[in-house]
C-alpha positions as CSV (number, residue, x, y, z in Angstrom):
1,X,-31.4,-4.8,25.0
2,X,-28.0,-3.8,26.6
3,X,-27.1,-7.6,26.9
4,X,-27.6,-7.7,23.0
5,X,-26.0,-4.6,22.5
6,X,-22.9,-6.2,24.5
7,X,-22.5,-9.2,22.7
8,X,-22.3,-7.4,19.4
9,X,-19.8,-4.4,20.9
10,X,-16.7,-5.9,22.4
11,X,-14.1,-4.0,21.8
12,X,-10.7,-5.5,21.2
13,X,-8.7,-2.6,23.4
14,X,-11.2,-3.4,26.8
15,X,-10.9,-7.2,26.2
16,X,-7.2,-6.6,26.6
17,X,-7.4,-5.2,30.2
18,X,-10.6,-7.3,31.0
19,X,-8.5,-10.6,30.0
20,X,-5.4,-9.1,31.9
21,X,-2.8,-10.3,29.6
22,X,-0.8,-6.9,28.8
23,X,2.5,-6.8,30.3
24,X,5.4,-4.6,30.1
25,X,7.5,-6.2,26.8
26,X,3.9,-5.7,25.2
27,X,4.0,-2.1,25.7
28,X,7.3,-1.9,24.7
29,X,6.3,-3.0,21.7
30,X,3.5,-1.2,20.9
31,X,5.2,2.4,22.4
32,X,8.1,1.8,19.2
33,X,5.4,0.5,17.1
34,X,3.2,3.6,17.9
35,X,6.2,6.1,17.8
36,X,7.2,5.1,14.1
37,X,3.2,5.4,13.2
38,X,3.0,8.4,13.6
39,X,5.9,9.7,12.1
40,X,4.2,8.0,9.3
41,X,1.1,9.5,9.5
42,X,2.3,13.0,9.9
43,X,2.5,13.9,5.8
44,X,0.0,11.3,5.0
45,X,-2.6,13.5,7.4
46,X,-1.4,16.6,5.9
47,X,-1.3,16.2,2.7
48,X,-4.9,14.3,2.8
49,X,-6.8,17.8,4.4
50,X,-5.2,19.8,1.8
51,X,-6.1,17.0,-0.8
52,X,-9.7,17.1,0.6
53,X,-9.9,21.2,-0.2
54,X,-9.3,21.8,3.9
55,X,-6.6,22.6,6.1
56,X,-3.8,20.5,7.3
57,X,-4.6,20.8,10.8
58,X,-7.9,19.7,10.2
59,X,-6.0,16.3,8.3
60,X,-4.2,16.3,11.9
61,X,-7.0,16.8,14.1
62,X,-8.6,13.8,12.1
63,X,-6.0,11.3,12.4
64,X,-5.6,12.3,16.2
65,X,-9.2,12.3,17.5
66,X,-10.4,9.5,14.8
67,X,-6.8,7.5,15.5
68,X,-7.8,7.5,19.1
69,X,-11.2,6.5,19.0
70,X,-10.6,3.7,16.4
71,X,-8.2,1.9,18.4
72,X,-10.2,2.4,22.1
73,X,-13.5,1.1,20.5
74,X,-12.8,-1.0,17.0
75,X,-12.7,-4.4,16.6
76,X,-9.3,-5.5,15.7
77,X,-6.2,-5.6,17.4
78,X,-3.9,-3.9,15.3
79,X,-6.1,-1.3,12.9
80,X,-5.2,2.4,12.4
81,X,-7.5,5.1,11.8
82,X,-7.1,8.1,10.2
83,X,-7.3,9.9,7.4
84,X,-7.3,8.4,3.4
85,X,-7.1,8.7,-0.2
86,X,-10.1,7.3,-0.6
87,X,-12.3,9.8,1.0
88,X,-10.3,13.1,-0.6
89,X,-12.8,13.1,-3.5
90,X,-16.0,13.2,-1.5
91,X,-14.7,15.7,0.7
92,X,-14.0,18.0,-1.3
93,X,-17.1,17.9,-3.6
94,X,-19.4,18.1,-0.1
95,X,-16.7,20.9,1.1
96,X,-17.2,22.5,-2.7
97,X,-20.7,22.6,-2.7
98,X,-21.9,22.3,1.3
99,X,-18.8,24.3,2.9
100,X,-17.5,23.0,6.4
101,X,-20.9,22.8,7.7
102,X,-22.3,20.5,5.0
103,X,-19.3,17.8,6.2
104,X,-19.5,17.9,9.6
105,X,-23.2,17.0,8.9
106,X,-22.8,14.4,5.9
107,X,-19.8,12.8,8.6
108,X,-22.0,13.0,11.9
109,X,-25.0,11.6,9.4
110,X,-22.4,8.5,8.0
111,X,-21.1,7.7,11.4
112,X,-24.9,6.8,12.6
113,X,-25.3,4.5,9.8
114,X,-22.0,2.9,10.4
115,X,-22.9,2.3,14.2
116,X,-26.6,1.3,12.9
117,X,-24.6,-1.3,10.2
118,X,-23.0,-2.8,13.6
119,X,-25.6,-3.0,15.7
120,X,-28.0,-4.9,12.9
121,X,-24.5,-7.4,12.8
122,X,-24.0,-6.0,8.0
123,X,-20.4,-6.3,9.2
124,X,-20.0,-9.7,7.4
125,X,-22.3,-8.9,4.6
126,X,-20.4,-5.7,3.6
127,X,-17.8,-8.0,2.9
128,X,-19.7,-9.5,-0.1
129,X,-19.4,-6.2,-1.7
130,X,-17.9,-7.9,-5.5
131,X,-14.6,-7.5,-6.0
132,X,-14.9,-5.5,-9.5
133,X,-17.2,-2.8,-7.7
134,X,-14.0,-2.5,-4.8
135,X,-11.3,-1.9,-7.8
136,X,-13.1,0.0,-10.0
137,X,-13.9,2.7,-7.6
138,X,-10.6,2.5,-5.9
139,X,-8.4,3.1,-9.2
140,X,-10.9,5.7,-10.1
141,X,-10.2,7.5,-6.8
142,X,-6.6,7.1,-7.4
143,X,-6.5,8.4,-11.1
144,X,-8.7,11.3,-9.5
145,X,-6.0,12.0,-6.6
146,X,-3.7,12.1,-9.1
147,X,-5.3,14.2,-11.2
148,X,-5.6,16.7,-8.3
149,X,-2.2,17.3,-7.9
150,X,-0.9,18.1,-11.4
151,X,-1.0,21.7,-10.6
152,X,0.8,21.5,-7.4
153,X,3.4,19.1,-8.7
154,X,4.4,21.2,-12.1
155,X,3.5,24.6,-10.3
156,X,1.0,25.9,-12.9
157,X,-0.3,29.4,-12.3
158,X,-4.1,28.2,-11.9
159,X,-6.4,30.6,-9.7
160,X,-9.1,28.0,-9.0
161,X,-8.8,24.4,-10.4
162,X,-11.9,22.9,-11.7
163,X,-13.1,19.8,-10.1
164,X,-14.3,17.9,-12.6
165,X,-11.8,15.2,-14.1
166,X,-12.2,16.3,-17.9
167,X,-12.9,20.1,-16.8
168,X,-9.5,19.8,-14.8
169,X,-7.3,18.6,-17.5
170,X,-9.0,20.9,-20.0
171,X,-7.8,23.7,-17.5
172,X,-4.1,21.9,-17.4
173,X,-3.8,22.0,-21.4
174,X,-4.5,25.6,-21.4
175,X,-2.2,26.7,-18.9
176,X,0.6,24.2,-19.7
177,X,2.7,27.0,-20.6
178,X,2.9,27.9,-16.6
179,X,4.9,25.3,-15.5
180,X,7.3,26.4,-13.3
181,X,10.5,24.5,-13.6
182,X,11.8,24.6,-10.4
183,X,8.7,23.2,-8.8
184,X,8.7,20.3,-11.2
185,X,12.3,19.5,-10.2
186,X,11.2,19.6,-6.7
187,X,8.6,17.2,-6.8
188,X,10.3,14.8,-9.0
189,X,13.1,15.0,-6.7
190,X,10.9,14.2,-3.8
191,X,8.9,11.0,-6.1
192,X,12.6,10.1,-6.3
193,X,13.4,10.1,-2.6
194,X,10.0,8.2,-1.7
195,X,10.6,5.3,-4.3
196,X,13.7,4.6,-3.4
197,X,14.4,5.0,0.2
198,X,13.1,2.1,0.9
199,X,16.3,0.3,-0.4
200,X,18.2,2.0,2.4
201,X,16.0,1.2,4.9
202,X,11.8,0.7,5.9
203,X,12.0,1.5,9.2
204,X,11.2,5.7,8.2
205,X,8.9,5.9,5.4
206,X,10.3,7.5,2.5
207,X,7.2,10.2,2.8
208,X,8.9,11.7,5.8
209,X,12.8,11.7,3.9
210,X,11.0,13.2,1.4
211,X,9.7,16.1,3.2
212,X,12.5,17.0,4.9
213,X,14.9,17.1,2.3
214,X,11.7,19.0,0.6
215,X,11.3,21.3,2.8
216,X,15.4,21.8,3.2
217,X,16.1,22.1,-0.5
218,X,12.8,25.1,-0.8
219,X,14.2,26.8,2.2
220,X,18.1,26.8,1.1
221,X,17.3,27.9,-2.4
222,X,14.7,30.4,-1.1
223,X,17.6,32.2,0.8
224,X,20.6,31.9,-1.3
225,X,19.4,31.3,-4.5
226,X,16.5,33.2,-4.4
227,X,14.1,30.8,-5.5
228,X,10.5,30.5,-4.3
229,X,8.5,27.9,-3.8
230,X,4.6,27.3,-3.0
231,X,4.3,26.2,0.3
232,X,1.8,25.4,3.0
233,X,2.4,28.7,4.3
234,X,2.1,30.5,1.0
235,X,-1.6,28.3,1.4
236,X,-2.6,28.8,5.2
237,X,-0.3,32.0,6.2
238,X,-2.8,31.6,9.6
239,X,-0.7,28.5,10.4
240,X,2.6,30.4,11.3
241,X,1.1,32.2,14.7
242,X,0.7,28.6,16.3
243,X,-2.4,26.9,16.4
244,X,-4.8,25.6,19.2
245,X,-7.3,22.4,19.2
246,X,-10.5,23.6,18.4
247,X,-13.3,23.4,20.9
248,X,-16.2,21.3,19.9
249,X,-19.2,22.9,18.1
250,X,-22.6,22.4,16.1
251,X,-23.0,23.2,12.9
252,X,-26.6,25.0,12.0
253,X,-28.9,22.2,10.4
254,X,-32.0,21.9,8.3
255,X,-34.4,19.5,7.4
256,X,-33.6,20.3,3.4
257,X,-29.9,20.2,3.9
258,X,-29.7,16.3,5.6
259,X,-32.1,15.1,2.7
260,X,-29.3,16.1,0.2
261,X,-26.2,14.9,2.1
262,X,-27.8,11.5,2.8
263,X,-26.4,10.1,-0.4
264,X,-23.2,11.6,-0.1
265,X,-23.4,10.4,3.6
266,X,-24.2,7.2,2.9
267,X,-20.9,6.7,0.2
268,X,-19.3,7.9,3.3
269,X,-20.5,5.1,5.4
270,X,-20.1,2.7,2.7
271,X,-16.8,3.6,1.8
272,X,-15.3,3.7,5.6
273,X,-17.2,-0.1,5.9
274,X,-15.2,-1.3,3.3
275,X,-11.4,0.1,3.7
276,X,-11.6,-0.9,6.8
277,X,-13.2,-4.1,7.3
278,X,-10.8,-5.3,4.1
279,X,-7.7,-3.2,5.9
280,X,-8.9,-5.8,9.0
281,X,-9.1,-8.8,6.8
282,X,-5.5,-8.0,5.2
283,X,-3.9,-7.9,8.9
284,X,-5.9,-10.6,10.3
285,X,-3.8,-12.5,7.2
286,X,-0.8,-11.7,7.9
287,X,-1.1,-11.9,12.1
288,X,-3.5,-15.2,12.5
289,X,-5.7,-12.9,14.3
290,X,-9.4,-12.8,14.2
291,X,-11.1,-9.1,14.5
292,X,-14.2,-8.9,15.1
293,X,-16.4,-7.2,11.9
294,X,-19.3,-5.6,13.5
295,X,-17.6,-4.1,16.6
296,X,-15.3,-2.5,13.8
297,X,-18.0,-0.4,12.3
298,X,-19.4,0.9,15.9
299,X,-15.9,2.0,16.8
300,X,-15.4,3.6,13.2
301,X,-18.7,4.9,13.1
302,X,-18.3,6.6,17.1
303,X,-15.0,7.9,15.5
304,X,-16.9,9.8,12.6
305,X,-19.7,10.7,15.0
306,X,-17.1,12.1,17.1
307,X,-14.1,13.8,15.0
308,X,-16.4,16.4,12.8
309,X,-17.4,18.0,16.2
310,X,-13.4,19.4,16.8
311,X,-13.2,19.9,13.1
312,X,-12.2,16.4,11.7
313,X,-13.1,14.8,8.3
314,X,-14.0,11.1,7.4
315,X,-11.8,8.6,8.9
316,X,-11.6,4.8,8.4
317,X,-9.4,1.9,8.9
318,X,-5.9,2.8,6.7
319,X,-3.9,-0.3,5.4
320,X,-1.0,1.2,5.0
321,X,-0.4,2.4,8.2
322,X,-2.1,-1.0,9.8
323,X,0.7,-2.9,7.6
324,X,3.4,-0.4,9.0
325,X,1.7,-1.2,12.2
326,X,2.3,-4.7,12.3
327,X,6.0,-4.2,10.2
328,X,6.9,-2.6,13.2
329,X,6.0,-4.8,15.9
330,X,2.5,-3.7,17.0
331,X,0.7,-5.9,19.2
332,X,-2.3,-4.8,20.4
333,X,-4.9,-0.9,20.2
334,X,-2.4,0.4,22.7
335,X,-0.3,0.9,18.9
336,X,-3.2,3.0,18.1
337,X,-3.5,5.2,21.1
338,X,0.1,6.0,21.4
339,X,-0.1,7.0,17.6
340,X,-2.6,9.6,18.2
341,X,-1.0,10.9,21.5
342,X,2.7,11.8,19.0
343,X,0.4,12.9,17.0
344,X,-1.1,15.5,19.3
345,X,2.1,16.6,20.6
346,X,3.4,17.5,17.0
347,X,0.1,19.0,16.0
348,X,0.7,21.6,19.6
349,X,4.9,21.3,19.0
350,X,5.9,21.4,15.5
351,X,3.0,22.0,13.5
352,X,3.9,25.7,13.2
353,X,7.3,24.7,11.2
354,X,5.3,23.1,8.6
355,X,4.2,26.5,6.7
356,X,7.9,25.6,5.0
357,X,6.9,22.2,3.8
358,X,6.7,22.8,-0.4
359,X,3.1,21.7,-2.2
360,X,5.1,20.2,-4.9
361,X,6.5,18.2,-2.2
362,X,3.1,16.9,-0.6
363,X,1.9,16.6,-3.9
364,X,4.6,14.0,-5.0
365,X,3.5,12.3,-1.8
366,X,-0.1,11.7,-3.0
367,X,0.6,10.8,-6.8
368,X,2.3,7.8,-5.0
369,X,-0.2,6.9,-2.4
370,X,-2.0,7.2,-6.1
371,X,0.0,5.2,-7.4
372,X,-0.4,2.1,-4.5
373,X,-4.3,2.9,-4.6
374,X,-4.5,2.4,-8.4
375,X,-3.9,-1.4,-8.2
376,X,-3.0,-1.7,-11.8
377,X,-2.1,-5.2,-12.0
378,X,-5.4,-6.5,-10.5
379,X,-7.2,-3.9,-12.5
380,X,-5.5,-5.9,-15.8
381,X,-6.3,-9.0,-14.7
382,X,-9.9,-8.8,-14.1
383,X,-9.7,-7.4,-17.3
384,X,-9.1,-10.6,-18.7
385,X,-12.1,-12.2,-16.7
386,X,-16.1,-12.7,-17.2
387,X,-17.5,-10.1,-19.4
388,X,-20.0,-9.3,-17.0
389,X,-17.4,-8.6,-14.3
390,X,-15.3,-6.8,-16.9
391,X,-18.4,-4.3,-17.1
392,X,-19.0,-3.8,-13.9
393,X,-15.2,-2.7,-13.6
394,X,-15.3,-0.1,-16.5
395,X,-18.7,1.2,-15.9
396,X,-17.7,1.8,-11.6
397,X,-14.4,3.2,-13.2
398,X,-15.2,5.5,-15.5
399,X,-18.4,6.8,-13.3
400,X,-15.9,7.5,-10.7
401,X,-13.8,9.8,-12.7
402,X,-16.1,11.4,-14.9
403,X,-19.0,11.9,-12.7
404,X,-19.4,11.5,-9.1
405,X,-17.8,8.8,-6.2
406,X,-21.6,8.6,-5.1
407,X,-23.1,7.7,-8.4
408,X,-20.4,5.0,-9.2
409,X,-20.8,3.3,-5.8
410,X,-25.0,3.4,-6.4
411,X,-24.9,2.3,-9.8
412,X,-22.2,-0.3,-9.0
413,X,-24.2,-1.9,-6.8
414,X,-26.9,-1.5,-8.7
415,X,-25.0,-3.8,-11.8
416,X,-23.8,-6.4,-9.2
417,X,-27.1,-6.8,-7.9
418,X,-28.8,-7.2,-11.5
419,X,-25.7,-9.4,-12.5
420,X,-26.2,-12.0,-9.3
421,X,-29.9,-12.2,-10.2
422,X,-29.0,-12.9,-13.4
423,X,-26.7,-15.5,-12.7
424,X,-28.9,-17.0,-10.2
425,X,-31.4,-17.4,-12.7
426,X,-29.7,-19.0,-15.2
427,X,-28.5,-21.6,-12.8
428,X,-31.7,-22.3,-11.7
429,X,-34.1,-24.3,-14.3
430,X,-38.0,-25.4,-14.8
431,X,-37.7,-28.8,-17.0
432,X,-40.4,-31.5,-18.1
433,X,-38.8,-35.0,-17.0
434,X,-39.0,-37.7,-19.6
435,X,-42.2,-40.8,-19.5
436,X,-39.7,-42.8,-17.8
437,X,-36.5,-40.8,-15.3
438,X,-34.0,-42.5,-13.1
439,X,-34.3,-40.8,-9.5
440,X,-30.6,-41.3,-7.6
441,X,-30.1,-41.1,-3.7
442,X,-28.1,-38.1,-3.7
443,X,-30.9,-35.9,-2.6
444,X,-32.9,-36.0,1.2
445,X,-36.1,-36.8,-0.9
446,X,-34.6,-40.5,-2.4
447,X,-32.9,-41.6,1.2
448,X,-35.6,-44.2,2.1
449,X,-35.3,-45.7,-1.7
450,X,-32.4,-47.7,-2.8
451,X,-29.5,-46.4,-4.8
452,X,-31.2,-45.8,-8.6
453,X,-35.3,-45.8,-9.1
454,X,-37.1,-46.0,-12.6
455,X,-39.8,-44.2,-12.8
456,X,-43.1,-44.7,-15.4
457,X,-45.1,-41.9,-15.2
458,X,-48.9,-42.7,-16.2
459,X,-50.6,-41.5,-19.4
460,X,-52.1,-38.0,-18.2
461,X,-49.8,-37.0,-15.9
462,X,-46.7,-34.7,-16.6
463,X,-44.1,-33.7,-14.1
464,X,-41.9,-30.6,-14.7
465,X,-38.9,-30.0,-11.9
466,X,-37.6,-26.8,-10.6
467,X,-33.8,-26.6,-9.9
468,X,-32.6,-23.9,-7.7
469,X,-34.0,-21.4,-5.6
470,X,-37.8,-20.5,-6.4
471,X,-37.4,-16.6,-6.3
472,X,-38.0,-13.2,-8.5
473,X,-35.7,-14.1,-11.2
474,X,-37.0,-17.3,-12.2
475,X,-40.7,-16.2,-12.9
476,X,-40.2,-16.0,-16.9
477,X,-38.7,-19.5,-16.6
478,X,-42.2,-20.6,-14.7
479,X,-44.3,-18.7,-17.3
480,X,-43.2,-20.6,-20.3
481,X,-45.4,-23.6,-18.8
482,X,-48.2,-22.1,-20.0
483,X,-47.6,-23.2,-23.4
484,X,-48.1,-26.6,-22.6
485,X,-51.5,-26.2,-19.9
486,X,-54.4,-26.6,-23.2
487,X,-52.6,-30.4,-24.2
488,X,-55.5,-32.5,-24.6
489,X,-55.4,-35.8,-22.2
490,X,-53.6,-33.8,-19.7
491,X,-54.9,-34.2,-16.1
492,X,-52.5,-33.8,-13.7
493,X,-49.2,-31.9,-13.6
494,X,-46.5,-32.7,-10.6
495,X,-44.4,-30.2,-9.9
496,X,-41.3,-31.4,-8.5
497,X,-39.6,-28.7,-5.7
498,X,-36.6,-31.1,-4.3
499,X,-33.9,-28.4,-5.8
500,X,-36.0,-25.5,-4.1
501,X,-33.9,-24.3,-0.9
502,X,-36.2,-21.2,-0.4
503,X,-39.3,-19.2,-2.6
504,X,-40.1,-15.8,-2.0
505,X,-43.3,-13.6,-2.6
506,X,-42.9,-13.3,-6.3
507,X,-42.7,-17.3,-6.4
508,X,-45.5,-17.9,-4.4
509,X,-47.3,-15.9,-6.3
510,X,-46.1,-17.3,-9.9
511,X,-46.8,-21.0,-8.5
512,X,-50.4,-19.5,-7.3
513,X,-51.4,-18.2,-10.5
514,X,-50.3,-21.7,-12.3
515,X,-52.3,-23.4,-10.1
516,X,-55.6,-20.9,-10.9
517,X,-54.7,-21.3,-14.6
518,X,-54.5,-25.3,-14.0
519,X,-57.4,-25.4,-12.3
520,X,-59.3,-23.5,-15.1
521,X,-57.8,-26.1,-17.7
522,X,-59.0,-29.0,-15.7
523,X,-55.4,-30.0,-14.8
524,X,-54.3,-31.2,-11.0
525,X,-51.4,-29.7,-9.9
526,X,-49.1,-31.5,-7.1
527,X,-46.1,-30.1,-5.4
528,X,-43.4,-33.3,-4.4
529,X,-40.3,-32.9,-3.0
530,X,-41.1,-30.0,-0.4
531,X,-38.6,-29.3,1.9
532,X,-39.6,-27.6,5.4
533,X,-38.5,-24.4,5.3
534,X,-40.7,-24.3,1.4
535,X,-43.5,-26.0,3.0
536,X,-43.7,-22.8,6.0
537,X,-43.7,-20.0,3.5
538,X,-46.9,-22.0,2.0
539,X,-48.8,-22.2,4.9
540,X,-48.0,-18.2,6.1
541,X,-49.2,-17.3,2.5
542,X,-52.4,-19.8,2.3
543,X,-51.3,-21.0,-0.9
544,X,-50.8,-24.7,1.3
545,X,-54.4,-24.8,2.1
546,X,-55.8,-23.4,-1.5
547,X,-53.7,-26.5,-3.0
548,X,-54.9,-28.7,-0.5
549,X,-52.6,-30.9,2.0
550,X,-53.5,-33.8,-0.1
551,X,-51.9,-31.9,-3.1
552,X,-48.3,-31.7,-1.6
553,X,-45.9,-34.4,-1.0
554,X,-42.3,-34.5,0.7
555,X,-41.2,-37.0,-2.1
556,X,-42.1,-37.8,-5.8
557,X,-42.9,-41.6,-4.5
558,X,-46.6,-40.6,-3.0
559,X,-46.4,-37.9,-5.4
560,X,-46.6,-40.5,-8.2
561,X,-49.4,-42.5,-6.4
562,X,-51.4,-39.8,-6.0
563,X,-51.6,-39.0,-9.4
564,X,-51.6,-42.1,-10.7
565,X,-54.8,-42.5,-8.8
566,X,-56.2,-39.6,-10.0
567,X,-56.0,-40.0,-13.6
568,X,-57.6,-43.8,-13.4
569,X,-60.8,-42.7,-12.2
């Protein structure tokens, strides 16, 4: 069991020192690499706690504890964890509804499933997850995080914000008249800063320019102009007498109270799997590298197992700051570690100073991490795609903003699941072949014959070919043989299974209860063309020895004599 357990957990950081090839121009590397990182993550980890209805330190604590234990036990050589946008709307409905204890639970409870997904090697499956399902909730988060902020940003006098989307803007109309002018000014002068800094340099994020000069103009206005701004501190006045890493501690649990964060737990889960394991993809393109999927979800699921416990939230794999990561030179999880250690000595250093930062001033911050979320372009364009796709989009969409993250993702999955059945199906056919069909060598059954067969089949006998895989969704298309089973002079029926890759319980079962209606007719049934791995699921279900060996054929060839012979007596 450990052996197994080994050769599905190998992380990438303990390869490094095990393989011995980290040298001192390496480090180099990944200490600037690491340095500018953090600086990076700073106002992304604060402004996500307070997105995510907690406290900026615990945004900190996350990106520190989780951006430590991502990088020591993930799977890829140049992820960062922390924090995201993508988890802010789940948070703070558990946190809404659960309180603090109710997420440190729902995380703890996510984390498991995301070490279980590695261990049972889902790390390449999650990757199947379609496309439409992955947009549509992500630009529903994003129009959600932005709708979150339009208080902060225009300074509207709102005691409690609702948090439903169409309760929230309801709330916004009503109390438009409470915008506060010099807030707005403020955060548009800070969305200004952050979309264009980047044509003086990219080195510093724009995020960071943007809170300084944020958090300068509030405090210079504040004291000579006497203007005042809502700030952090104005938020969390506890934050000004320092602040301390909390000690580790257990939250009070009942049976009752897991059973109704599982769901939200498992979007969690789901939701981690994905950002991250796409954030690994995206930097495996741009580096060559390969990471390695299923050691990705132990690590991030240790790191949500872990982080709750000192008063973390969800954290996953972030692609913006793997991307800055990389931009900067990273080259290995030593990037990672050396994030979360500036990190932790801002969070004991500076952290006090950042009751001055103004909410307008975050809040610009996340309408464009919004903004970069939303992915408006792809969103058009699979617009413009199947229909099918195209609902799977709007429905995902519109369930994430109007409802619930949970119930979009569920029901999502749900529609892509139906939608590949139904696909499936209508790829795969049952047909009647003509009296006389031309059999070609481009299947395993016609090797041994030469390039093109004719074929006569014999008064009496019909032959009907499946073509694709004999599962669930192709029953109906089995059923509609019944029509033919009463035609008089009809004594034996071929079924011809050469297209049939694999048949599952409900197949067996359909192909059973043909053969029992058959048999009651006073019609023969023979299967030809039966690959191996068909011809095993027959014999573990009986159905081989109720037909009869005799009955079933690996090629149409001796299927035909058989039947030929049968009808001539």
């Amino acid at each position: 069991m450990v052996n197994k357990v080994g050769s599905i957990f190998r992380p990438k950081f303990f390869e490094l020192f095990r393989k011995g090839g980290y040298d001192k121009e390496t480090f180099t590397a990944d200490l600037i690499a690491g340095i500018i990182v953090g600086i990076i993550a700073l106002p992304l980890a604060i402004a996500f706690g307070i997105a995510s209805g907690v406290t900026p330190q615990q945004g900190l604590i996350t990106a520190i504890v989780a951006g430590l234990l991502v990088s020591l036990f993930g799977g890829s050589h140049f992820l960062i964890g922390g924090p995201t946008g993508a988890f802010i709307v789940i948070v703070y409905g558990i946190v809404a509804e659960y309180g603090m204890s109710g997420l440190i639970i729902a995380t703890v409870m996510a984390g498991i499933m995301l070490v279980l997904m590695g261990v049972f090697k889902l790390g390449s499956i999650i990757k199947f997850i379609p496309y439409p399902i992955v947009v549509g909730f992500t630009s529903g988060i994003a129009v959600v995080i932005f709708s979150t902020q339009i208080k902060d940003f225009f300074g509207l006098e709102i005691e409690s914000v609702p948090s439903g989307f169409l309760q929230q803007w309801g709330c916004y109309f009503r109390n438009i008249n409470s915008i506060n002018l010099y807030e707005t000014l403020l955060g548009i002068f800070c969305l200004l800063i952050i979309i264009y800094w980047p044509k003086v340099t990219k080195k510093i994020p724009g995020s960071l320019i943007a809170i300084i000069a944020g958090t300068a103009a509030s405090v210079i206005l504040g004291k000579f102009a006497g203007i005042g701004f809502n700030t952090i501190g104005s938020k969390f006045p506890e934050l000004a007498s320092g602040v301390s890493m909390p000690s580790p501690s257990l939250p009070e649990m009942s049976i009752s109270t897991v059973q109704n964060l599982f769901s939200p737990a498992f979007t969690i889960a789901l939701l981690c799997a994905i950002e991250s394991l796409l954030a690994a993809m995206v930097a495996d393109g741009v580096t060559g590298k390969k990471h390695d999927s299923n050691t990705e979800l132990i690590g991030q699921g240790i790191a949500n197992i872990v982080t709750p416990f000192f008063g973390g939230i969800p954290a996953t794999g972030a692609i913006a700051r793997t991307m800055a990561n990389i931009n900067n030179g990273g080259k290995t999880p030593v990037t990672g570690v050396i994030h979360a250690i500036v990190l932790l000595l801002i969070f004991f250093f500076l952290l006090p100073y950042a009751v001055h930062i103004p909410l307008s001033c975050l809040a610009a911050i996340l309408i464009i991490v919004a903004y970069n979320m939303s992915e408006w372009k792809t969103f058009r364009y699979l617009l413009k795609g199947d229909k099918a796709d195209v609902a799977v989009l709007l429905i995902t969409f519109f369930l994430t903003i109007i409802f619930d993250l949970t119930i979009a993702i569920e029901v999502g999955i749900l529609l892509a699941i139906i939608l590949f059945v139904k696909r499936v199906s209508e790829s795969s056919s049952v047909r009647k072949l003509q009296e006389e069909f031309v059999a070609g060598t481009e299947s395993d059954e016609m090797a041994q014959l030469s390039n093109i067969e004719h074929f006569d089949v014999p008064k009496g006998v019909e032959i009907y070919e499946i073509d694709g895989p004999f599962f669930f969704g192709l029953a109906s298309k089995l059923d509609e043989l019944d029509h033919d089973l009463k035609k008089i002079g009809i004594k034996v029926r071929i079924i011809r299974m050469r297209k049939v890759p694999f048949i599952d319980s409900t197949g067996i079962n359909n192909l059973r209860n043909l053969f029992v209606r058959s048999r009651k007719e006073g019609i023969s049934m023979i299967l030809s063309g039966v690959n191996d791995n068909v011809r095993k699921t027959l014999e573990k279900t009986g159905l081989a020895y109720e037909i009869g060996e005799e009955f079933i054929h690996p090629h149409i060839v001796p299927a035909l004599a058989k039947a030929t012979e049968m009808v001539s007596r």
